[in-house]
VEXLO-152905 format. One record per residue (C-alpha): residue in one letter; x, y, z. Coordinates in pm, whole numbers, always signed. Example, Ala and Ser with C-alpha at 12.3 -4.5 7.8 and 13.67 -1.06 7.14 Angstrom:
BEGIN
@type->A | c1->+1230 | c2->-450 | c3->+780
@type->S | c1->+1367 | c2->-106 | c3->+714
REM end
This chain:
BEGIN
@type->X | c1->+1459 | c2->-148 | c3->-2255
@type->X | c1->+1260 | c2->-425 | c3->-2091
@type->X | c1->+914 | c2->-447 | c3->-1927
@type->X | c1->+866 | c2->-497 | c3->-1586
@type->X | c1->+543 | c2->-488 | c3->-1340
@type->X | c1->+561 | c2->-356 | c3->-1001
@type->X | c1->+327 | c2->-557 | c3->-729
@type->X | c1->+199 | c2->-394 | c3->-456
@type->X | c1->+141 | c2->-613 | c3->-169
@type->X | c1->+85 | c2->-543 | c3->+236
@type->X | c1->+52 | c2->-781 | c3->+494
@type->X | c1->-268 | c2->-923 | c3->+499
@type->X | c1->-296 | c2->-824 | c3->+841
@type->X | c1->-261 | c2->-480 | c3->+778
@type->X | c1->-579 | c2->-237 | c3->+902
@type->X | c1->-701 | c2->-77 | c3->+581
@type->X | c1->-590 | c2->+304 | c3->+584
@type->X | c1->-800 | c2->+559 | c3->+724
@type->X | c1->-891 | c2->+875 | c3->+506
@type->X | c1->-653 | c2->+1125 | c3->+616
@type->X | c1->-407 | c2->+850 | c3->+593
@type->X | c1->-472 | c2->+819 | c3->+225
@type->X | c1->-472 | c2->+1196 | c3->+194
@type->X | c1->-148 | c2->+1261 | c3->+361
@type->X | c1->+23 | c2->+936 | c3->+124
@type->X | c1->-140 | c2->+1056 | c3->-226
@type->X | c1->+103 | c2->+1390 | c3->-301
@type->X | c1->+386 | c2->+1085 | c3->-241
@type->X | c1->+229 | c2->+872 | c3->-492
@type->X | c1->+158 | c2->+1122 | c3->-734
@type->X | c1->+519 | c2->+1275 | c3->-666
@type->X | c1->+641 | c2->+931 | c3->-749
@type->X | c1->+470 | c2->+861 | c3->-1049
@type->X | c1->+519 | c2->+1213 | c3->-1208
@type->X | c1->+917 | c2->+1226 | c3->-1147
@type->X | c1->+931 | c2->+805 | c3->-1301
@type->X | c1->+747 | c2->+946 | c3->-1633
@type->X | c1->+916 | c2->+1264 | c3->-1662
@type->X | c1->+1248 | c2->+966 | c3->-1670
@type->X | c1->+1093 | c2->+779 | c3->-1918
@type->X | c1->+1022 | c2->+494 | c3->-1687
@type->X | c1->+651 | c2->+496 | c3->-1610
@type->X | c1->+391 | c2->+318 | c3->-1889
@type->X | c1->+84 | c2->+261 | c3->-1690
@type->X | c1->+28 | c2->+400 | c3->-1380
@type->X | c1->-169 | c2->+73 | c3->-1335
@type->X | c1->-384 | c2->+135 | c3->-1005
@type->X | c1->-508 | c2->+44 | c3->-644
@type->X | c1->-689 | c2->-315 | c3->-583
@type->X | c1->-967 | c2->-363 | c3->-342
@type->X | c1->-892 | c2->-619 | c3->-78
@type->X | c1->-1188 | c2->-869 | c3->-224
@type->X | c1->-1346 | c2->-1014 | c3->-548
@type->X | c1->-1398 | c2->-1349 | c3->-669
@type->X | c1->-1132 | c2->-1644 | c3->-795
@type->X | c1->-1213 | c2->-1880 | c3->-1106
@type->X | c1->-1046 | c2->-2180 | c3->-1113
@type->X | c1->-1059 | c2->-2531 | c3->-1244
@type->X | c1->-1168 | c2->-2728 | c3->-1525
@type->X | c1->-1469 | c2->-2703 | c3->-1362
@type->X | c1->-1423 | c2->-2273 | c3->-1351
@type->X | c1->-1562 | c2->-2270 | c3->-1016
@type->X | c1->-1601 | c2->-1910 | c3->-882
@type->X | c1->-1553 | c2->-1904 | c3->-532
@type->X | c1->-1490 | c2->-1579 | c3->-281
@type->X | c1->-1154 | c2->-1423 | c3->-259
@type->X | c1->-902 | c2->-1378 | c3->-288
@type->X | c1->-774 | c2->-1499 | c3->+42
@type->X | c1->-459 | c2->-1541 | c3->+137
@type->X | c1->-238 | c2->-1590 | c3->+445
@type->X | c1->+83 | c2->-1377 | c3->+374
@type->X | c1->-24 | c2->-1054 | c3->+213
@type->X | c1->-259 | c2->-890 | c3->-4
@type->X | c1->-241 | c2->-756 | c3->-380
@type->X | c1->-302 | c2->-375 | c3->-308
@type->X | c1->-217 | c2->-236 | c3->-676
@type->X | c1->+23 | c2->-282 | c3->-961
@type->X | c1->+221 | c2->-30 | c3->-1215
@type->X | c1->+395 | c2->-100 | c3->-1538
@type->X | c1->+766 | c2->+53 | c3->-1552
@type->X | c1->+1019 | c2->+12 | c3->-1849
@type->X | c1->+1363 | c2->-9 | c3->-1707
@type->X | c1->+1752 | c2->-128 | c3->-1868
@type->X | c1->+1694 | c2->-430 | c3->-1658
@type->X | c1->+1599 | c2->-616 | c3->-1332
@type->X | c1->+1876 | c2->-408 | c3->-1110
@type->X | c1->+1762 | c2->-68 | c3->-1271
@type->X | c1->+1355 | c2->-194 | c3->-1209
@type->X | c1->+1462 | c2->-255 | c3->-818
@type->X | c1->+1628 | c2->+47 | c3->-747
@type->X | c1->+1304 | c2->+256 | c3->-904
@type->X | c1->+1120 | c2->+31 | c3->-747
@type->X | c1->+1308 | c2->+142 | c3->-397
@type->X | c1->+1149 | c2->+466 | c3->-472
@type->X | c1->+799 | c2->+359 | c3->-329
@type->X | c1->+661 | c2->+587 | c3->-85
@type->X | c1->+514 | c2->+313 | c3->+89
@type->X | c1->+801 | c2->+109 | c3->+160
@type->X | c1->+832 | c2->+246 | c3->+503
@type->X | c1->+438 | c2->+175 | c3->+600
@type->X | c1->+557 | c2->-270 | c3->+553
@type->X | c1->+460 | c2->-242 | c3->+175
@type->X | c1->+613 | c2->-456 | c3->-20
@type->X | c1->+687 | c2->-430 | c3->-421
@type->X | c1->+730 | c2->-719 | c3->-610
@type->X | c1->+890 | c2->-661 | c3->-950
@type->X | c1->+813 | c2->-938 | c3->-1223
@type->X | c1->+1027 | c2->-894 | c3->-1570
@type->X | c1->+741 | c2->-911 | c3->-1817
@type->X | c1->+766 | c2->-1186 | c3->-2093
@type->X | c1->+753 | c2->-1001 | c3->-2447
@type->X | c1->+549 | c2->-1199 | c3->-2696
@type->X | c1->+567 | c2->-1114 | c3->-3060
@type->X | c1->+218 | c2->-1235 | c3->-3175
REM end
């Protein structure tokens, strides 16, 4: 079994969602996540991202606002074991907010052996 992490990402245009919006979407989520551990699938949860913070960067580490960017917006993340890349996309397909223009990356994690 293989690694993978699932990136959550929405336009950056998107309005931020209003309260009852978040209620009426959490059951989903938690749906989601209880029915990919009960598979065997689910290994951190991970969890939501606010839409700011700060980048460091450079020799220099300069700390500058951020981030901003003109595509889309890291919303959350969630670490998923799966057979491989096809098996990680088609859990991945589960997303409840795949319907709302969310978007989930999935990146194969790299397993060091330290």
């Amino acid at each position: 079994m293989a690694r993978f992490m699932f990136v959550f990402r929405l336009p950056h245009d998107q309005p931020p969602r209003s309260p009852a919006q978040l209620q009426d979407t959490l059951p989903k989520w938690q749906a989601w996540f209880k029915e990919l551990a009960e598979q065997g699938h689910l290994k951190d949860p991970g969890n939501p991202l606010e839409r700011g913070g700060k980048v460091v960067r450079g020799s220099g580490k300069g700390v500058t606002d951020g981030p901003y960017v003109e595509k889309d917006l890291v919303m959350g993340y969630m670490l998923v074991e799966a057979r491989d890349l096809d098996e990680a996309c088609e859990i991945a397909s589960g997303c409840p907010r795949l319907a709302t223009q969310m978007v989930v990356e999935v990146r194969p994690i790299i397993a060091f052996n330290p």
